[in-house]
MIDOSE-1310 file (N, C-alpha, C; in nm, 2 decimals, decimal comma, always signed):
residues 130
xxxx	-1,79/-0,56/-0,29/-1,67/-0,53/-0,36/-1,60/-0,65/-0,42; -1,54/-0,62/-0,55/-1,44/-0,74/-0,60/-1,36/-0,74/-0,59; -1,25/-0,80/-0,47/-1,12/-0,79/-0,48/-1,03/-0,83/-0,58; -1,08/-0,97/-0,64/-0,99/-1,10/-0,65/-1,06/-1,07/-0,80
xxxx	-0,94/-1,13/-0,92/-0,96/-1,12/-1,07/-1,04/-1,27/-1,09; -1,07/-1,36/-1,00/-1,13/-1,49/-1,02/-1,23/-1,51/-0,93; -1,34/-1,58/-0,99/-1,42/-1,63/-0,87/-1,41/-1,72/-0,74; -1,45/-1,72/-0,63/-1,39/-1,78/-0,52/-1,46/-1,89/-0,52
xxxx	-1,44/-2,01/-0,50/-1,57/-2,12/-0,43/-1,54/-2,10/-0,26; -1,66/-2,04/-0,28/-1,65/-2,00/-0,08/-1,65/-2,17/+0,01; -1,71/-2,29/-0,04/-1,69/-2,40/+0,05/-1,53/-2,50/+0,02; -1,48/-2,44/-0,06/-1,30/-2,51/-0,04/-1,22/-2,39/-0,07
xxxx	-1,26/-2,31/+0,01/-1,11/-2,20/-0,07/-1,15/-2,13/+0,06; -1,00/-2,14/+0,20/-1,00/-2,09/+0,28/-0,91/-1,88/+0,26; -0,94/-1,81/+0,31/-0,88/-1,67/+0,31/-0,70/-1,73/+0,24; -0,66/-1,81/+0,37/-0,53/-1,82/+0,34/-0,44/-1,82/+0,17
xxxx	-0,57/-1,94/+0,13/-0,55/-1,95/+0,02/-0,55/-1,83/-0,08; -0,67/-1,76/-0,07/-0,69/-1,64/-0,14/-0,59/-1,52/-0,17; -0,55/-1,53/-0,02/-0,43/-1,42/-0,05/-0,24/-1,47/-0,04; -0,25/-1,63/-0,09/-0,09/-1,68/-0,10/-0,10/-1,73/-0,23
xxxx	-0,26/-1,78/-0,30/-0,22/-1,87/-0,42/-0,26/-1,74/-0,54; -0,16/-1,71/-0,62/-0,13/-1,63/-0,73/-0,23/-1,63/-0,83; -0,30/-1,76/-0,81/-0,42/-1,80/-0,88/-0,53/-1,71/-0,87; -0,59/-1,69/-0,78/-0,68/-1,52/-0,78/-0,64/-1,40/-0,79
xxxx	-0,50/-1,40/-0,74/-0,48/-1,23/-0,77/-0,53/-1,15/-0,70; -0,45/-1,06/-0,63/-0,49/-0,95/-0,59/-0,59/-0,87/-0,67; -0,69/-0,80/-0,68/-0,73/-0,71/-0,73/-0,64/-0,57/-0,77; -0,60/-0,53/-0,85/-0,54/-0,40/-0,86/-0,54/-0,30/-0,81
xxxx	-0,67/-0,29/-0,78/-0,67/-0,09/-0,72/-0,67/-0,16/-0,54; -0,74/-0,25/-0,54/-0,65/-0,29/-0,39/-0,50/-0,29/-0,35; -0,44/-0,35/-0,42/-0,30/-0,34/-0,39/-0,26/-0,25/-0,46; -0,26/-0,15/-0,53/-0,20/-0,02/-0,53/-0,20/+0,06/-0,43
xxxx	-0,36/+0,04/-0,39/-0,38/+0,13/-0,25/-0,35/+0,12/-0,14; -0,32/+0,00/-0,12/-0,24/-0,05/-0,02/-0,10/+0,00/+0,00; -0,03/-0,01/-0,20/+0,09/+0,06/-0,17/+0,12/+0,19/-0,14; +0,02/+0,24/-0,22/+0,00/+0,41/-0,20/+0,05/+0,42/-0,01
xxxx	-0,07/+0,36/+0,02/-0,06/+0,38/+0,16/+0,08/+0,32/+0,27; +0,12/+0,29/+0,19/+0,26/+0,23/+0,29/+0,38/+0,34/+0,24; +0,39/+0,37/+0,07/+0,47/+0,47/+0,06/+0,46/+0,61/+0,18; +0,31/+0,65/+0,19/+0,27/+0,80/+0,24/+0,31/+0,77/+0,39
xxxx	+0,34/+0,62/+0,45/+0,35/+0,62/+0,58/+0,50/+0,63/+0,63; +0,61/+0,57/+0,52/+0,73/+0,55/+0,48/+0,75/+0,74/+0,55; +0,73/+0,78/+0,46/+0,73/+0,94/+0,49/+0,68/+1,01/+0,57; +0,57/+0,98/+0,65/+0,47/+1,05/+0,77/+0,58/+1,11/+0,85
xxxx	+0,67/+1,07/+0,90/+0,73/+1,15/+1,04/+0,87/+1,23/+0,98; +0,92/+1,21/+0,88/+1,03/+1,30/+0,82/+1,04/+1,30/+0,67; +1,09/+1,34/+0,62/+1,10/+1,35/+0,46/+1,21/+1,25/+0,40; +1,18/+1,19/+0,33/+1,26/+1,11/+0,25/+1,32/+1,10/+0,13
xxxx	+1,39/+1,02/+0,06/+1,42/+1,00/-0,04/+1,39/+0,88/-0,11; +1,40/+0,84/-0,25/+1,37/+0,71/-0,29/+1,43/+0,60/-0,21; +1,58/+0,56/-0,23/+1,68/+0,45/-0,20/+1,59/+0,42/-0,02; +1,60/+0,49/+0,04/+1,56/+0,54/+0,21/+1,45/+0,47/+0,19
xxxx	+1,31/+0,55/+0,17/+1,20/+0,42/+0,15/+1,21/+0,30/+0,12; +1,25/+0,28/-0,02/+1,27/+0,15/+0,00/+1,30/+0,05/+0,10; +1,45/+0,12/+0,14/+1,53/+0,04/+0,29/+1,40/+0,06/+0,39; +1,36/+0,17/+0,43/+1,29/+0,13/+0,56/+1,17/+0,05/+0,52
xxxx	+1,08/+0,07/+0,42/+0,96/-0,06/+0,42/+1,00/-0,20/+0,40; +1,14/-0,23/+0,32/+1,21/-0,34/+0,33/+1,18/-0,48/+0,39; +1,16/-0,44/+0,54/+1,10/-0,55/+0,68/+0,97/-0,58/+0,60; +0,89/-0,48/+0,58/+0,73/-0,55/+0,56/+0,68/-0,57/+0,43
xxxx	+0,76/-0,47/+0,33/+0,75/-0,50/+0,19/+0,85/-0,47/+0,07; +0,82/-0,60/-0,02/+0,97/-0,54/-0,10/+0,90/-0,45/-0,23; +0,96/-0,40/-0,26/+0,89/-0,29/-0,37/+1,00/-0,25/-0,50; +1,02/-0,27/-0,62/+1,11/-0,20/-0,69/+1,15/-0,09/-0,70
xxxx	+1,27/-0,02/-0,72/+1,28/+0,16/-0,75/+1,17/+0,21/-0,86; +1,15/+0,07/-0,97/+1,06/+0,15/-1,07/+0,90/+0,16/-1,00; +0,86/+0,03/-0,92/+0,74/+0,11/-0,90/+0,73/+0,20/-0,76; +0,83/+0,20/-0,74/+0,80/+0,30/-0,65/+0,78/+0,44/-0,67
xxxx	+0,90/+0,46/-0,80/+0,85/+0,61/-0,85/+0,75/+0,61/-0,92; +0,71/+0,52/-0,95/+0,56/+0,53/-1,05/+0,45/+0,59/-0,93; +0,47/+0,50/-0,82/+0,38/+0,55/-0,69/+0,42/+0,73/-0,66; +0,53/+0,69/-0,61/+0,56/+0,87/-0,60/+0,53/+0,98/-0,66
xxxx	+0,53/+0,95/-0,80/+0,44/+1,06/-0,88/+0,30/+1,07/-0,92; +0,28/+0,95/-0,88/+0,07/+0,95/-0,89/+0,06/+1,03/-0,74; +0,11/+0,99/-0,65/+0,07/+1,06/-0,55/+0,15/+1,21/-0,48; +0,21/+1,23/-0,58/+0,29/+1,43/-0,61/+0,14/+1,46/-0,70
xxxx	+0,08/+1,38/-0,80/+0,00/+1,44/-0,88/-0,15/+1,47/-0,82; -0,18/+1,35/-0,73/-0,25/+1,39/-0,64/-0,23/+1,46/-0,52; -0,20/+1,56/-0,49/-0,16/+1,65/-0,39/-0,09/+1,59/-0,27; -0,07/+1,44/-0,24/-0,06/+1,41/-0,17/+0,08/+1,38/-0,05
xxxx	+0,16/+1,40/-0,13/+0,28/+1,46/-0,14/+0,37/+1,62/-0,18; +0,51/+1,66/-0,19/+0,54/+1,73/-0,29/+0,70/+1,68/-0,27; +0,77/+1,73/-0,34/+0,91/+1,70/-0,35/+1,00/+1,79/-0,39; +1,08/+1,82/-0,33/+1,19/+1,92/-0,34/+1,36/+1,87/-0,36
xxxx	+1,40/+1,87/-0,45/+1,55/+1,88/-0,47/+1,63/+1,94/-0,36; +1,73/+1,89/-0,33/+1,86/+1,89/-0,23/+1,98/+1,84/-0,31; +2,10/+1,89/-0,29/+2,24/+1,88/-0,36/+2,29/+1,78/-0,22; +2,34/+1,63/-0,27/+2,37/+1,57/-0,15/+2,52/+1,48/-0,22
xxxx	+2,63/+1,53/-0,16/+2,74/+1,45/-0,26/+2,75/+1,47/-0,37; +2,75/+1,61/-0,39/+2,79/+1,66/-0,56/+2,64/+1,62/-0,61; +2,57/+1,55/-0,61/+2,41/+1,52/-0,70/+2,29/+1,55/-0,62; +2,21/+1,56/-0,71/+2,08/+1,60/-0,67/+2,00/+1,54/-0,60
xxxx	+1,95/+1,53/-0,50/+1,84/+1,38/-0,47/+1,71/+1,45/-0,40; +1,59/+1,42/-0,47/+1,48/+1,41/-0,47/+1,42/+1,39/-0,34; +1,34/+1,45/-0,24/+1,32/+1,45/-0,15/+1,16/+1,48/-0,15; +1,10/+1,35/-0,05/+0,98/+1,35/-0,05/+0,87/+1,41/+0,09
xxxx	+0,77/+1,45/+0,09/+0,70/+1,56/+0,20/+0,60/+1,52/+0,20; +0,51/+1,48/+0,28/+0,35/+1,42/+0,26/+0,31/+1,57/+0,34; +0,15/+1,56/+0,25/+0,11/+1,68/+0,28/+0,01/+1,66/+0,39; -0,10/+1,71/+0,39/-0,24/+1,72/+0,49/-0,30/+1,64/+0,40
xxxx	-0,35/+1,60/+0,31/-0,39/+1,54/+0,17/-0,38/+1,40/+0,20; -0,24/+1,36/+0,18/-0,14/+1,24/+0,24/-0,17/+1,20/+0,39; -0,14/+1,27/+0,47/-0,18/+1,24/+0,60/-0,32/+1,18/+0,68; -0,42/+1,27/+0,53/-0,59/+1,24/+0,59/-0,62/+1,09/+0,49
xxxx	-0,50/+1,07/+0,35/-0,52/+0,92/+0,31/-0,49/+0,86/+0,37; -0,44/+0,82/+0,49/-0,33/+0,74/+0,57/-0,44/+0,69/+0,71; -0,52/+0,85/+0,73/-0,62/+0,78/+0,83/-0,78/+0,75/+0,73; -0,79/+0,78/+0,63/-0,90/+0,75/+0,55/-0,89/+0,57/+0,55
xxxx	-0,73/+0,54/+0,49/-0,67/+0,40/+0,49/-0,73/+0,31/+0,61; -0,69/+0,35/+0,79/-0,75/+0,30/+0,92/-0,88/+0,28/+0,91; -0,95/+0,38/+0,88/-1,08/+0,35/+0,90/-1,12/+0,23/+0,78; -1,06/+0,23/+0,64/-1,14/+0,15/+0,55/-1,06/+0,01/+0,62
xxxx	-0,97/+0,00/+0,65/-0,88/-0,11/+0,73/-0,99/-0,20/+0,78; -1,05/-0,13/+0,90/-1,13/-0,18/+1,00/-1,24/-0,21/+0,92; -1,33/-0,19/+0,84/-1,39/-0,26/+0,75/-1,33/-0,38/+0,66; -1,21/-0,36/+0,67/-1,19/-0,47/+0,59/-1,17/-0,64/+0,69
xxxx	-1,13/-0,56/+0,81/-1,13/-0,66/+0,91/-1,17/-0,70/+0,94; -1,28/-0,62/+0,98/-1,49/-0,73/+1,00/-1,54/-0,81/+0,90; -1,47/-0,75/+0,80/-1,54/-0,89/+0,65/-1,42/-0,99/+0,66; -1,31/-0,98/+0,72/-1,24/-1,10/+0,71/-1,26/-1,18/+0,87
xxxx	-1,30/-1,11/+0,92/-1,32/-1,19/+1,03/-1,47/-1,31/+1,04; -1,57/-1,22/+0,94/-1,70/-1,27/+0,94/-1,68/-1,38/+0,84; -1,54/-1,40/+0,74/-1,50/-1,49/+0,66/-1,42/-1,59/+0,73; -1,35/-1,58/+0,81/-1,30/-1,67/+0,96/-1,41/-1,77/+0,97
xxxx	-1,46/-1,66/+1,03/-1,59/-1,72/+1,15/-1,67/-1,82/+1,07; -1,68/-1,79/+0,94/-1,71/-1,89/+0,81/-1,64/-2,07/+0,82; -1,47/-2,03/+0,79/-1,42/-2,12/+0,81/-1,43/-2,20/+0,98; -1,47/-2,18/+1,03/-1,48/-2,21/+1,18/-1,56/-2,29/+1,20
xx	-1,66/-2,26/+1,09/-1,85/-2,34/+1,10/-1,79/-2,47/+0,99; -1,70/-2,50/+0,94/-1,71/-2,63/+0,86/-1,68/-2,70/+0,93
């Protein structure tokens, strides 16, 4: 897999580096998926709202209102969600529901996790040997 928009030199470019210096870049569909997957968890145990997620992922990630609704509707479009309107203080607010869909990306996420941990661990174990 290619994570990173640049090529790595595997003998001076420690992990650390890879994922603090801006200079490689995340790969895209990684870190979307990533986000995807923290939105769908935001929501796993009750239903929420935009402003709400944000605050609670807050501690582990900062995220904009705009991309977050960008996320929220890729993943209403993929079933993975749905959202239903509520009247709260005279206005409307949007209220978010993770489905079975949602729930099985959330452990599809664990399991690809733990592969990703063994290649970073076997990339450790790399730095360890210089």
């Amino acid at each position: 897999m290619k994570f990173f928009k640049k090529t790595i030199d595997k003998d001076n470019t420690s992990c650390y580096d890879v994922f603090r210096n801006k200079e490689y870049g995340m790969d895209i569909q990684l870190k979307r998926g990533l986000l995807d997957v923290c939105v769908l968890s935001a929501i796993k145990n009750e239903d929420s709202y935009g402003y709400k997620i944000i605050k609670d992922m807050k501690p582990y990630i900062e995220m904009s209102e705009s991309t977050l609704y960008t996320i929220l509707k890729r993943l209403e479009t993929a079933g993975m969600l749905t959202v239903r309107s509520q009247e709260h203080e005279g206005r409307l607010r949007k209220y978010y529901h993770i489905t079975k869909a949602g729930l099985g990306r959330i452990e599809d996420f664990k399991d690809e996790w733990r592969e990703v941990m063994s290649v970073y661990q076997f990339v450790i174990k790399g730095d360890e040997r210089k």
